[in-house]
N, C-alpha and C positions, 0 to 999 in steps of 0.2 A: 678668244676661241681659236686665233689661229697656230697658237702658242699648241695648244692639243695635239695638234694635226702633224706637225714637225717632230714629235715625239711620237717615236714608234709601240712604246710601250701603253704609253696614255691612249693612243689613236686604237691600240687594238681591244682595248679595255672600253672603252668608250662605246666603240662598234657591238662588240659582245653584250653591252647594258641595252642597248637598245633592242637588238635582236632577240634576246632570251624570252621575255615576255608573249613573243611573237612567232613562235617555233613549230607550236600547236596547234597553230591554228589556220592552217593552209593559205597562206600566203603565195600566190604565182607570180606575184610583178610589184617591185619597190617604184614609188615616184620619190621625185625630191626637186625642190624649186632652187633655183640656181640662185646664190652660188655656193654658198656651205652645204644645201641639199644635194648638190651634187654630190660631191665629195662622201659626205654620209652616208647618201641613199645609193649611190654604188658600192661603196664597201659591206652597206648589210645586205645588197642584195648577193653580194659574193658570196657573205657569210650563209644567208639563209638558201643558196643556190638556185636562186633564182633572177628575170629578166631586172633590168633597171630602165624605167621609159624617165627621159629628161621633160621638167616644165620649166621652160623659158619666161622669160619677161620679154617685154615687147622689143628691146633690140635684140639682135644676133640672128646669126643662119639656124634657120629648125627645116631642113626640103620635106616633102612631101607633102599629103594631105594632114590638116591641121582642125583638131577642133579649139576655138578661143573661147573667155571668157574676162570680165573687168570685176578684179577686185574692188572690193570696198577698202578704204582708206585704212594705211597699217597705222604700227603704231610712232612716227613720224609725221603720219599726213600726209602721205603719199597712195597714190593709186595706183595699181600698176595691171596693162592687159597682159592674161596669163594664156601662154601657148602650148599644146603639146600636138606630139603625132600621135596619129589617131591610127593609132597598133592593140588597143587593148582590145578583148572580146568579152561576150559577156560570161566564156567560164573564167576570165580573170578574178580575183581578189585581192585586191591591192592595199599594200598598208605606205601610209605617206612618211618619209624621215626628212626630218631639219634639228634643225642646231636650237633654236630658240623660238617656243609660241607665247606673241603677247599679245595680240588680240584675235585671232585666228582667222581675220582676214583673207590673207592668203592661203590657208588652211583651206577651208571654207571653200574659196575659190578650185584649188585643186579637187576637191570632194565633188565639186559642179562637175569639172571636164572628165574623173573619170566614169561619175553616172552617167555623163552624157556619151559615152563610150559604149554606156551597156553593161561596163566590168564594176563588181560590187566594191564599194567600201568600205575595207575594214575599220580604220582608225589609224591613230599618227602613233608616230614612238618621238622623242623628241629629249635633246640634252636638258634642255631650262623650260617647266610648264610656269608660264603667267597668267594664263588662261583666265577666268571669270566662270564661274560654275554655268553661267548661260551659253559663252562659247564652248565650253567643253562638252557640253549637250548638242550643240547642235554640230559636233565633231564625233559623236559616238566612243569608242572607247581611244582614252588616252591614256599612253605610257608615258614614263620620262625619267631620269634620273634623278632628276632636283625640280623642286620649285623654286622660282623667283626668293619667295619667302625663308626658302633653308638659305642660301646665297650670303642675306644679310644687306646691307647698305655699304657699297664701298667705304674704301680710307678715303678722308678729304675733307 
């Protein structure tokens, strides 16, 4: 993935695939969970001109008032408590960007703090969907470039 990002031409192609789907549909604030979410979801928010609110994982400085939340287990077997600042309102609309959803865990988790916010839910946009048709329901509408399944099985 990070191969993308170094390449200017790929990175703005990439950003554009994500956004486009998501134009029309009043979008006011991008999230994106660190660390390729960052990266992503501030470039679409540039692109869709609008705010980008960062979610943290449990290390790093995030100052101010925070609302948390503890994912369920990714796809690794890891857990991880998800942080943001508690900037959204509820005329926000928020659409979530990341690089890759495999079990939407984390997904999921972000959907939590920014209902807990007040500001509504769009759905994710996202490079590689692996999703399971139960998490992508319970993530409302998902965008993405690829699934897991056009990708194919590595060389090896």
């Amino acid at each position: 993935m990070w191969r993308v990002f170094a390449d200017a031409d790929a990175l703005r192609d990439v950003v554009s695939g994500l956004v486009e789907p998501w134009h029309d549909q009043g979008v006011t604030r991008v999230v994106g969970i660190e660390s390729r979410g960052f990266l992503l979801g501030g470039a679409a928010a540039v692109s869709l001109a609008v705010g980008f609110v960062a979610v943290r994982k449990s290390e790093g400085l995030l100052p101010g008032a925070k609302v948390t939340v503890d994912a369920e287990e990714d796809y690794r077997g890891l857990s991880h408590r998800l942080r943001m600042q508690d900037v959204l309102t509820p005329r926000d609309r928020v659409l979530l960007v990341d690089d890759w959803a495999e079990r939407g865990s984390q997904a999921r988790a972000a959907r939590h703090l920014v209902e807990r916010s007040g500001a509504a839910f769009l759905g994710i946009s996202v490079l590689v969907d692996q999703l399971s048709s139960a998490a992508r329901t319970e993530l409302g509408r998902v965008t993405a470039l690829v699934t897991a399944d056009e990708l194919g099985q590595p060389p090896g």
